[in-house]
VOBA-1610 file (N, C-alpha, C; in pm, whole numbers, padded with zeros to 5 digits, always signed):
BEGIN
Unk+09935+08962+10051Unk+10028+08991+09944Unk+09999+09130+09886Unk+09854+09168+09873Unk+09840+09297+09830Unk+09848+09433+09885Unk+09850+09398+10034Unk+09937+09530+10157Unk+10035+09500+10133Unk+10117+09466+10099Unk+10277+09455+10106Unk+10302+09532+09960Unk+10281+09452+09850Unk+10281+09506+09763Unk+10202+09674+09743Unk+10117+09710+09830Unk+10078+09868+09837Unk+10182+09939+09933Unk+10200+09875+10018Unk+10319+09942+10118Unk+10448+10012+10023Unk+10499+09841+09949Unk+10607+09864+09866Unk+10615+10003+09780Unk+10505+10014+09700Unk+10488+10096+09607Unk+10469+10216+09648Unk+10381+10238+09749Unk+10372+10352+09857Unk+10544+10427+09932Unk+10601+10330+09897Unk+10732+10383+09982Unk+10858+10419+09862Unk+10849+10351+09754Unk+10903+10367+09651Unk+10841+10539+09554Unk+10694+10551+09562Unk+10685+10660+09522Unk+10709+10780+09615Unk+10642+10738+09734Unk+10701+10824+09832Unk+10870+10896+09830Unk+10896+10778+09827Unk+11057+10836+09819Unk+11050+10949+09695Unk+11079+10915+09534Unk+11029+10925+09457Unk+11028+11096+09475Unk+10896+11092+09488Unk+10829+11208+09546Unk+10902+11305+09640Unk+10955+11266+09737Unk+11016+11351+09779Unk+11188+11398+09748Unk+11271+11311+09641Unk+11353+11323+09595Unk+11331+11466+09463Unk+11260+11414+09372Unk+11172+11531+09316Unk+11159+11667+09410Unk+11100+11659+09491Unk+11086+11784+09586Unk+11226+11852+09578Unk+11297+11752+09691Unk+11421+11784+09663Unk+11561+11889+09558Unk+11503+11793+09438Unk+11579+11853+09301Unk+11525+11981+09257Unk+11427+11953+09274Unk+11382+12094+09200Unk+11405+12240+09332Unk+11366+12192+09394Unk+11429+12314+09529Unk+11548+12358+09482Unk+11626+12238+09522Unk+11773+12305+09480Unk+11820+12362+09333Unk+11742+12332+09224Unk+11720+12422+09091Unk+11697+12529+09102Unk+11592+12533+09164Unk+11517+12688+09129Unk+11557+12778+09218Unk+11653+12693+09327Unk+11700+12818+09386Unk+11815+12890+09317Unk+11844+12848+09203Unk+11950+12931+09154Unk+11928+13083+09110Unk+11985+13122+08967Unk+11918+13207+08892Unk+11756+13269+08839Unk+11713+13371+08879Unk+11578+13365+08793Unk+11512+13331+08646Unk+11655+13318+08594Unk+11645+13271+08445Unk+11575+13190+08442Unk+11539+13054+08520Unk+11582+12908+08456Unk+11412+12912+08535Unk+11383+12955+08659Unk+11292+12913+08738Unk+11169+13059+08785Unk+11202+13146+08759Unk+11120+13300+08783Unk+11186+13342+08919Unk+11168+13440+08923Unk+11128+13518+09086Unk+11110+13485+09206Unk+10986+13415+09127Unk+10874+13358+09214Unk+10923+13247+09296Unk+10978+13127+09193Unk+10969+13009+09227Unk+11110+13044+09323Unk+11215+13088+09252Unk+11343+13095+09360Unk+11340+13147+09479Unk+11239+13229+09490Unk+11216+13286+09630Unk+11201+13222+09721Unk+11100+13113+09627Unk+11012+13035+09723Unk+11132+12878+09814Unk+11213+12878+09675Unk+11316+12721+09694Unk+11375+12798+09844Unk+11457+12925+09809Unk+11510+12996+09898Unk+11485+12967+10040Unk+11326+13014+10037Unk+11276+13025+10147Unk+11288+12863+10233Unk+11236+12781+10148Unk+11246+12592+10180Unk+11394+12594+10221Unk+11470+12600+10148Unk+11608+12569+10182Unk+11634+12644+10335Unk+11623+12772+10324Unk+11629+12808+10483Unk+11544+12782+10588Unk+11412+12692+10548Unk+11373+12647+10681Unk+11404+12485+10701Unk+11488+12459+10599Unk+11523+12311+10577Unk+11648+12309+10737Unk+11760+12399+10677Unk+11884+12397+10738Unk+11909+12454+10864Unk+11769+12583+10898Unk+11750+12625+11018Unk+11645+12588+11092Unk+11583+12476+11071Unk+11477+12385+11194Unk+11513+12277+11171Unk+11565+12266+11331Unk+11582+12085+11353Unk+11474+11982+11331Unk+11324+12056+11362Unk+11229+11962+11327Unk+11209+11933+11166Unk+11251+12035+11073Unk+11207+11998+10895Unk+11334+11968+10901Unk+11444+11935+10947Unk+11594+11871+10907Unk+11565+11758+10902Unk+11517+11708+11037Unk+11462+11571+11087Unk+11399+11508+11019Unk+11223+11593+10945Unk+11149+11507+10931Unk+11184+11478+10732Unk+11310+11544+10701Unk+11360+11548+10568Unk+11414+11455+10595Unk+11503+11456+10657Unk+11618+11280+10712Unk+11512+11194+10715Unk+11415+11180+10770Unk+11321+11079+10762Unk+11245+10998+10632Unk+11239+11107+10562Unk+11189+11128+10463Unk+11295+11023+10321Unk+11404+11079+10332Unk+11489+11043+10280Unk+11547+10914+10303Unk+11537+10883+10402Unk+11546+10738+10487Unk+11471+10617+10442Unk+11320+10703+10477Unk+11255+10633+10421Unk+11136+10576+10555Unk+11200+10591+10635Unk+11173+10542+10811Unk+10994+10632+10781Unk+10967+10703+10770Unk+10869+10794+10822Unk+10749+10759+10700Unk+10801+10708+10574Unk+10719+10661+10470Unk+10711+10479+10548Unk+10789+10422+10615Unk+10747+10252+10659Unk+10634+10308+10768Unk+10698+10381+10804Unk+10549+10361+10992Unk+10433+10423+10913Unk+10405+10506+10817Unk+10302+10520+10715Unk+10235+10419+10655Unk+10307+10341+10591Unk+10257+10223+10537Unk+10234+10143+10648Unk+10269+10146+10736Unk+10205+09974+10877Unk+10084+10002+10929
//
């Protein structure tokens, strides 16, 4: 009962976690107002290796899925 219940929670923050990732990427890639220089450069940079590698497209779909956080937890 208590691997299941760690799995559970493991996959729920996981997600979580990478939804977060997510949001804030796509924030800070806006204006420097809101996020610096720095940080938008950086979303920038994520976002273009998001949309131009099939392998971080993939392992984001996975991610998001959720698939790649279960074979983690087993």
């Amino acid at each position: 009962m208590l691997d299941h219940y760690a799995a559970r929670i493991f996959e729920e923050y996981g997600l979580a976690d990478a939804v977060r990732w997510f949001v804030e990427m796509v924030h800070d890639a806006g204006d420097d107002s809101t996020a610096g220089p720095f940080r938008r450069r950086l979303a920038k940079a994520r976002l273009d290796r998001l949309f131009s590698s099939p392998p971080a497209a993939a392992a984001f779909a996975d991610l998001m899925a959720g698939t790649a956080l279960a074979e983690q937890a087993s």
